[in-house]
Each structure stands twice: as structure tokens, then as C-alpha cells.
N, C-alpha and C positions, 0 to 999 in steps of 0.2 A: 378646823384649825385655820386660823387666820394664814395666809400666804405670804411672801414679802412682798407681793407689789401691791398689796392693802400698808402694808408698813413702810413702803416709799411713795406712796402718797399719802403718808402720813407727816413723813420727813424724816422718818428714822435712818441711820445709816444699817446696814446691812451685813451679814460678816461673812464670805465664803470664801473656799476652795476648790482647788479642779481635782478630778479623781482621772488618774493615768494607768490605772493597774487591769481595770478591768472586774473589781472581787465584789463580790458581795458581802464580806467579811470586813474588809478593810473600810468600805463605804460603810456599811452599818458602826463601824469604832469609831469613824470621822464623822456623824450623827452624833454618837453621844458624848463628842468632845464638845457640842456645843455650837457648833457652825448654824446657821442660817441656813445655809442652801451651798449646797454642789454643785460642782459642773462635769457630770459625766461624758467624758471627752472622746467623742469617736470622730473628732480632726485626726491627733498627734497619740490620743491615747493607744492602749494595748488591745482593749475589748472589742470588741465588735457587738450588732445588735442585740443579739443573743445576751450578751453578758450584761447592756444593759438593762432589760426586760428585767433580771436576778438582780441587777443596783436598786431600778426604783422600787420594786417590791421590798426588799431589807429596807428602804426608807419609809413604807407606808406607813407605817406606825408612830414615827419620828416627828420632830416638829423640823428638821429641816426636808427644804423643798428641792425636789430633784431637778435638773436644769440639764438640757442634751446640749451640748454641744454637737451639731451636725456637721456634714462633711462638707453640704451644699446647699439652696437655695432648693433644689429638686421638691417635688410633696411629697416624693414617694419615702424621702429620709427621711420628712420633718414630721406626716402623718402617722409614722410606723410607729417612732418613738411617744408620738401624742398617743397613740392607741394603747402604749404601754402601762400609760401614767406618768406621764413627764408633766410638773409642774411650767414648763415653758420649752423656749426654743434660745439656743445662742447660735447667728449662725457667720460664719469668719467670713473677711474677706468678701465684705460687700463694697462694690465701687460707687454704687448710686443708686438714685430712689428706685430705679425700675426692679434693679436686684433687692431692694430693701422690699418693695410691693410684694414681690412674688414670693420672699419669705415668709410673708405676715399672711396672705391671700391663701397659701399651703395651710397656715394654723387654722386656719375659720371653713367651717360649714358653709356653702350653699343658704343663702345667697348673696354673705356677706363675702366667699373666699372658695378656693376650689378643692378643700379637704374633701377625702371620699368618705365616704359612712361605712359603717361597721359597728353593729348593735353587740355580736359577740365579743370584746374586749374588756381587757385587764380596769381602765379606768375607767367604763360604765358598771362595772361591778359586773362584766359578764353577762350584759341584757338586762339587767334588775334594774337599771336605773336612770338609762340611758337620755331622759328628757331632762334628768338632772344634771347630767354631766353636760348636756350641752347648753345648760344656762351657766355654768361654771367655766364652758370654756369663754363667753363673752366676758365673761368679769375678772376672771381668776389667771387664765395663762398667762406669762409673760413674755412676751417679745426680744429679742436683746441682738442687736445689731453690733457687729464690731467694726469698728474704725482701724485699718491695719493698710491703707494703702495711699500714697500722695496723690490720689487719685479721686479716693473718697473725700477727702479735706477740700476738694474744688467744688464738694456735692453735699455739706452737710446740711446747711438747712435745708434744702430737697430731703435729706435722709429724715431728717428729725420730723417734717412734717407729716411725715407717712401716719396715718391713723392705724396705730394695731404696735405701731414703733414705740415702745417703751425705755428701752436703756442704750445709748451709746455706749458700746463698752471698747475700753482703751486696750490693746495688743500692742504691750509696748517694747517686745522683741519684734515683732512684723513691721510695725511704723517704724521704728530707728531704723532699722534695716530699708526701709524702702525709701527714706529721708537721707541715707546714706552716712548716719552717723550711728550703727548700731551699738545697741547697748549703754548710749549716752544718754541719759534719760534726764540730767541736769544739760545739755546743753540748750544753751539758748533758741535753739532752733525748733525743739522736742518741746520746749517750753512753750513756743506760741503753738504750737501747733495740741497739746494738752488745752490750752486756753480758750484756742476757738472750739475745739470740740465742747466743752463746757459751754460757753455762751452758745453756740447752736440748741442745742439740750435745752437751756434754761430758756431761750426764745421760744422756743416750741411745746414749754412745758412738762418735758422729758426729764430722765434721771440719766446720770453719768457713770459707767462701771470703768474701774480699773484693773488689772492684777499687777500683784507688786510681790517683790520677793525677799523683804523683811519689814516682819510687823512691825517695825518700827515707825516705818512710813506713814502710818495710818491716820495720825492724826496730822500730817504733812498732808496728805489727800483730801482726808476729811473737810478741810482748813479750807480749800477750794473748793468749796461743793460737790463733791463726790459722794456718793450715798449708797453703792453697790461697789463693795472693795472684797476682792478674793487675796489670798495669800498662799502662796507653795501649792503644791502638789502632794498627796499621801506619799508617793514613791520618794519624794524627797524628804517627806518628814521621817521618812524610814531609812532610808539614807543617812540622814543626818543623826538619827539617832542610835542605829549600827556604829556610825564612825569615832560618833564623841564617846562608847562604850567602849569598842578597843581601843583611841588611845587611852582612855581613864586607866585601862586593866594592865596596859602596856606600861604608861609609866610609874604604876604602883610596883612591876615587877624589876623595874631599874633603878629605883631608888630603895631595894631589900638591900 
């Protein structure tokens, strides 16, 4: 199965979502709605690792590609979830290269990085296959750095140039927030600061993720070189679709 970071260096834009539930149920319905890839979220989300082990499996079969969102920079969180079958790594709240190193350095085997080994696992096919999987992880995982602090913005191209660094992804509740204008995502301020994250990216040869909370945007993003765009969360698309059911039901019952 092609991956998407063979189809953004293709140039393709991308289509994901973050999964906050935790299910293997709900992640597999959000596969076959057609997403690209997931970001099974053990920052903010519900699950823990355990639940994601049960995500990526419900995705093996799927064409979209599992993506962890980890909690830290650690190996032990980024190598566990690799061991799973995670198609890559998202990991929050990187300030600089040194943190961006040590995420990418956690992805990679000896002697390119300091993952541990483990032939028994889920994504070596449980020992079967194991010298395949580790030509897969040079080519195939993806990297995905997020930009979420005024801190990081002093350090992108240091970020961007990291080798193993693939996507700058925009956290644009984290950044406004630490920009001090949250949730202003048109203000002028959010605005240069989206722009440099971009040109770092494009100077270094990287790709740019965002998440945005209506698909309407997308071709607003798109428009700026953006090429790895998520939208909502399942618990929100579930939300929202509980809510627009009762009132639908509600005011059919008050106009009887």
C-alpha cells in the first residue's frame, strides 16, 4: 500500500483526522469514510496504549495510515507505538532542533537512531519479517513535528533541517495560545507566524500539516502550500451529529 509520505512527495495534499475516543470501532468507520490517515491521539485523547495497539490493527487492512500522536519526545513512547504498527510519529510541543533530533533518533534503529529492537512485534509481522520491516521503516515512517510554541518559531529552520523531520504540523489552539491571541487564527499575528512556519518547511524541503476545524478551509490551506491537512476529531463528528439529529427531531415535534 502506498503510504502518504510517498504521496507528499509526490505533491499530493493529504486528508486526515485525529481520533480522541480511543475505539477500534470508530477508528475503523473513520477509515472507511475515506481519510488518508489518522492521528491516534495519546497527547489529549481518551485511549491509552493498549487501545492504540486495537486502532492500528482495525486500520491494517485499510488504505489509510495510522499516525500516533505521542505524549513526548521519550523512545520509550515513540518505539512502543512503532512496535505496534504505527505508520509514523506526531510528536507535540517541540521547542527546537535538539527536541526535534531526539524524536526522529527514537524512530530509527541503531545506527542511524536509538530505537530498541524487538523481533516479536505486531509490525514485523511477529518475527516473520522483521529485515523487511526495517527497510520500511527508512523509507516509509513519517516524522511529523508540531509547531505549538513562540519558542519553536525562534527555531524553525534548525527544526526543519533535522533529517528524519518530515512535516511541520501547525497546533493552532497551542500557537494562538502561546502567541496570546487564542483562537484568532485570522489575526495578523497567527498569520506571519503560519507563513514562516511554511517557508521554513519549503526551505528545507519538508511538507506543512495543519488541523483545522471546518472543512471548509481546506482549500484556504491548501492555497498556501499545505499538503498534510486534518479536520475534527471522530468524538466531534459524533457530537455533531447526535446534536443536528435532536434538534431535526425536536423541531419536527413543534411545528405538529
Amino acid at each position: 500500500m502506498e503510504g502518504i509520505k510517498q504521496k507528499l512527495q509526490r505533491g499530493d495534499i493529504v486528508l486526515g483526522t485525529f481520533l480522541s475516543l480511543g475505539n477500534p470501532i470508530t477508528t475503523e468507520m473513520i477509515a472507511q469514510a475515506g481519510f488518508d490517515w489518522v492521528v491516534i491521539d495519546l497527547e489529549h485523547g481518551m485511549g491509552d496504549e493498549q487501545a492504540a495497539l486495537h486502532q492500528i490493527l482495525s486500520l491494517k487492512n485499510s488504505n489509510t495510515t495510522a499516525i500516533v500522536r505521542v505524549e513526548s519526545h521519550q523512545k520509550q513512547r515513540i518505539h512502543r507505538v512503532l512496535d505496534f504498527g504505527a505508520g509514523g510519529i506526531m510528536c507535540p510541543r517541540v521547542d527546537n532542533s535538539e527536541d526535534a533530533s531526539l524524536a526522529i533518533s527514537a524512530m530509527k534503529y541503531p545506527p542511524a537512531g536509538i530505537r530498541g529492537v524487538a523481533k516479536m512485534i505486531p509490525a514485523a509481522g511477529y518475527g516473520s519479517d522483521f529485515d523487511a520491516y526495517c527497510q520500511v521503516t527508512e523509507t516509509d515512517l513519517l516524522g511529523i513535528i508540531q509547531i505549538e510554541t513562540v519558542n519553536s518559531l525562534h527555531h524553525l529552520d534548525s527544526i526543519a533541517a533535522v533529517e528524519g523531520v518530515d512535516v511541520l504540523f501547525i497546533g493552532p489552539s497551542d500557537l494562538s495560545m502561546s502567541l496570546g491571541i487564542f483562537g484568532q487564527t485570522d489575526h495578523p499575528v497567527f498569520i506571519d507566524a503560519l507563513k514562516a512556519i511554511i517557508a521554513a518547511a519549503q526551505k528545507a524541503g519538508k511538507h506543512t500539516g495543519i488541523l483545522i476545524a471546518d472543512p471548509a478551509e481546506t482549500q484556504k490551506y491548501a492555497a498556501l502550500g499545505i499538503r498534510c491537512i486534518a479536520c475534527g476529531t471522530e468524538a466531534g463528528f459524533l457530537m455533531k451529529g447526535a446534536r443536528t439529529t435532536v434538534h431535526t427531531m425536536r423541531q419536527a415535534i413543534t411545528t405538529m
